[in-house]
C-alpha angles and dihedrals in degrees: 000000000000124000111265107266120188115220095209101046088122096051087043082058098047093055092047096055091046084057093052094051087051086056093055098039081056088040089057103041081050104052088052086050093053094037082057088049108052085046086058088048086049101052093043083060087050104050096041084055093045081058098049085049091054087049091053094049105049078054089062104020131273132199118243092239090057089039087055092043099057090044094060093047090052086051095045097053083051102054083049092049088054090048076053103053091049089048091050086047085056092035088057103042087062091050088063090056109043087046083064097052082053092051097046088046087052096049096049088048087056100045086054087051100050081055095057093039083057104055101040088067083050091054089041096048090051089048097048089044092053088044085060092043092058101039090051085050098048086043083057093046090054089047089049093049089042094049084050099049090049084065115053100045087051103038129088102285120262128220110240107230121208112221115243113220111204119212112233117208136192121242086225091053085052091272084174092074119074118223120252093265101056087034092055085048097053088044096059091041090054092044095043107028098021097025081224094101116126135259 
């Protein structure tokens, strides 16, 4: 039987590479959401830090202008955090997306792949039906033989008869005359069974 062969292997690789380019599409949108996301951590450290370093300094005296200047950094982190935080909300929203993308090329593939699955018990069943088929015909063969070989060592004993084979000649060829061998049979029958035979 022939090795199991799917139809629809290209289609089945095809699928499979368009599933591979949806996983690093999400791979990619969610790399850029997380990289947004670790700037807007960091700034809130910052700021949080730029606060506790306002809080150091009134103990032990700060000028206004330092005072001012760390003020407008803090503000400014903030206003970015808040560009950030707009930017995560769209970042997000394509990752969504592009996870369910993921998720449709990934359907299709497996559909394409039950169906293999499928048929490949189909092909296996047949092949392990036609494997029993011809093991139960060879065991009948070697009963058969066995059975075949009891008797004849056990049964009455046979002659064993040697074909004849006979020489046909054409009439145009002199099909009348016999050849030496059956001529120098019929001789002998006639001298020994008829007395006619020749001398």
């Amino acid at each position: 039987m022939k090795r199991f062969r799917f139809s629809l292997e290209t289609v089945l690789k095809l699928r499979g590479w368009r599933e591979e380019e949806e996983i690093r599409r999400l791979s990619l949108v969610v790399s850029k959401l997380n990289s947004l996301i670790g700037e807007k951590d960091s700034n809130e450290k910052e700021i949080e830090s730029s606060y506790e370093t306002i809080l150091a300094s009134s103990k032990v005296g700060t000028s206004l202008s330092d005072y001012l200047s760390i003020e407008q950094y803090i503000q400014g982190l903030m206003r970015r955090n808040e560009e950030l935080e707009e930017r995560i909300r769209t970042q997000n929203d394509e990752v969504n997306l592009v996870r369910k993308d993921v998720m449709v090329a990934r359907m299709n593939k497996k559909v394409i792949e039950v169906l293999k699955d499928k048929r490949f018990a189909e092909w296996k069943k047949k092949r392990n039906r036609m494997e029993r088929r011809e093991v139960e015909e060879f065991n009948l063969q070697l009963s058969k033989q066995s059975l075949f070989d009891s008797t004849e060592s056990y049964g009455p004993a046979k002659s064993k008869k040697i074909p004849r084979t006979f020489k046909i000649l054409n009439r145009e060829d002199g099909g009348d005359e016999l050849t030496s061998d059956f001529k120098t049979l019929r001789d002998f029958y006639e001298k020994y069974y008829l007395g006619q035979g020749k001398s």
